[in-house]
C-alpha positions as CSV (number, residue, x, y, z in Angstrom):
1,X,182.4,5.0,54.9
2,X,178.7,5.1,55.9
3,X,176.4,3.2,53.8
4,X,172.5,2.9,54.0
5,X,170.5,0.2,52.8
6,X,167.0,-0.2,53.1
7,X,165.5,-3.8,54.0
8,X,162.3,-5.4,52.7
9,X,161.4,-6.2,56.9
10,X,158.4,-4.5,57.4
11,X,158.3,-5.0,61.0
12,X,159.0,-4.3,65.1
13,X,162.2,-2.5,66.0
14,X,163.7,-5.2,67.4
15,X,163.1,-7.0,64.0
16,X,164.4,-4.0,62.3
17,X,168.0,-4.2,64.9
18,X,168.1,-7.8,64.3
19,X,167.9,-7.5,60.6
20,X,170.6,-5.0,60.2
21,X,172.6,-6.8,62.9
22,X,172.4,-9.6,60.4
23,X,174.4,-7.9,58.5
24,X,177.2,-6.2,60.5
25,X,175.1,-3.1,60.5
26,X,172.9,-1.2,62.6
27,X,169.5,0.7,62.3
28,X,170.3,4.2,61.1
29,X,171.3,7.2,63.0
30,X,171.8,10.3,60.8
31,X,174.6,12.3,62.4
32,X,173.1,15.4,61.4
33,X,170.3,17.4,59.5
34,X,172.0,17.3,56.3
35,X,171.8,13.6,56.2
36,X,168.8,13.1,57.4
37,X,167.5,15.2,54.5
38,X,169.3,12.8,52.3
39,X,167.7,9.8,53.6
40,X,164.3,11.3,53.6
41,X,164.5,12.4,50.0
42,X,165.9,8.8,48.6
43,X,163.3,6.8,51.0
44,X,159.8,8.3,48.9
45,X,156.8,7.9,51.3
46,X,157.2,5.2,54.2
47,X,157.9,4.9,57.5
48,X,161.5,3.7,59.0
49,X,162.9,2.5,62.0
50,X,165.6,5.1,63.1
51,X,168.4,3.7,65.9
52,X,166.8,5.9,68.8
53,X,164.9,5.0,71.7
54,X,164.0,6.0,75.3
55,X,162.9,2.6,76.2
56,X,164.9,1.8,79.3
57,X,163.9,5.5,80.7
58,X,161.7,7.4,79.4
59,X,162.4,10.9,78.2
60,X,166.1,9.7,78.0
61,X,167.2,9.2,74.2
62,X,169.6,6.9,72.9
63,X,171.0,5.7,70.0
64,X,171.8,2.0,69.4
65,X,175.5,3.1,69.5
66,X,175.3,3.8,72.7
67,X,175.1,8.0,72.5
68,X,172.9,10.2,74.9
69,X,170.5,12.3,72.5
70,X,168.3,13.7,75.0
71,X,169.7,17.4,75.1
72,X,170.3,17.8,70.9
73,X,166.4,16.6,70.7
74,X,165.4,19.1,73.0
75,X,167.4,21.5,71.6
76,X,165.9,20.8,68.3
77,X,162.6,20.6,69.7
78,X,162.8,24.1,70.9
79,X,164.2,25.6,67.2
80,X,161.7,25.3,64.8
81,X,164.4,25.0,62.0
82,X,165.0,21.8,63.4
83,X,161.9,20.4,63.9
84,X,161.1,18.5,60.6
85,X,164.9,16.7,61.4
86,X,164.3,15.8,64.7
87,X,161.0,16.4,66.2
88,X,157.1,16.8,64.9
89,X,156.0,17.3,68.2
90,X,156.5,16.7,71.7
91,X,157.2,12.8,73.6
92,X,154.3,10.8,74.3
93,X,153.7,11.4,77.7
94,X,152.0,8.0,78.2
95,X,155.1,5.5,77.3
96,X,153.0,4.3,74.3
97,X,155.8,5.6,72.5
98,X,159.5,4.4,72.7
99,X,160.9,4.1,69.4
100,X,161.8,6.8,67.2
101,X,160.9,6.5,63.7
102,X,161.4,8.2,60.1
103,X,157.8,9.4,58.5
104,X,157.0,10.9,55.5
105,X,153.7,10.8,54.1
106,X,152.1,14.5,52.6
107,X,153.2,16.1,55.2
108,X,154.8,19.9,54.6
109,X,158.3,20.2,54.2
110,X,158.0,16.1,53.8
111,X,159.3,14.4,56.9
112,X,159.8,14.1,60.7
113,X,161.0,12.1,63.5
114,X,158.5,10.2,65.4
115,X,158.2,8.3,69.1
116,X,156.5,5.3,68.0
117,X,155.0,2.1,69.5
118,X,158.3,-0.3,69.3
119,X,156.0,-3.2,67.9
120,X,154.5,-0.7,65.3
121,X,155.4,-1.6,62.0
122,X,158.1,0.4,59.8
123,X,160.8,-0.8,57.4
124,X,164.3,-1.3,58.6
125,X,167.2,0.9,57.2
126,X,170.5,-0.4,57.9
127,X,173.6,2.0,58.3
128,X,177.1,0.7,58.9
129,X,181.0,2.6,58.9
């Protein structure tokens, strides 16, 4: 079974990956909008390191398991019932940007994914089977 535990690392997301790797885990990936929702509403207002990136290509998505996510986050970018769960708005196109991460802060419905600066600061939240 999936569990999700938030750490107190306030930091990079390679800090983040080897925090949760630390603990035979792995930076969350929700599997699908309904959990994502279900993290959102238990993490209050913070930002969170989510187990995506399109660091080694950029445009190309994927997760620290290994899966391609490029087509489902366009797909979601494209259908604006989606786009609180995957997508605020569209990639970075200056490479600033190559770490997805969780944020919810006042915004309207509450959250969104994010391509972030990997040496940003956000919290780690650690997901294993």
């Amino acid at each position: 079974s999936r569990y999700h535990r938030p750490s107190l690392v306030d930091g990079s997301f390679a800090a983040a990956q080897a925090s949760c790797s630390a603990e035979g885990a792995y930076v969350v990936v929700p599997s699908d909008r309904a959990e994502a929702m279900a993290i959102f509403a238990t993490m209050g207002d913070s930002y969170f390191w989510v187990g995506i990136t399109d660091e080694a290509v950029e445009g190309k998505y994927l997760s620290v398991l290994g899966d391609d996510l490029t087509e489902a986050i366009a797909v979601a970018q494209a259908n604006p019932e989606h786009a609180t769960w995957w997508w605020n708005a569209a990639t970075q196109p200056d490479d600033s940007g190559d770490c997805v991460s969780f944020i919810r802060a006042g915004l309207d419905p509450g959250a969104h994914l994010d391509d972030a600066d990997c040496a940003g600061l956000r919290y780690a939240l650690c997901e294993c089977e």
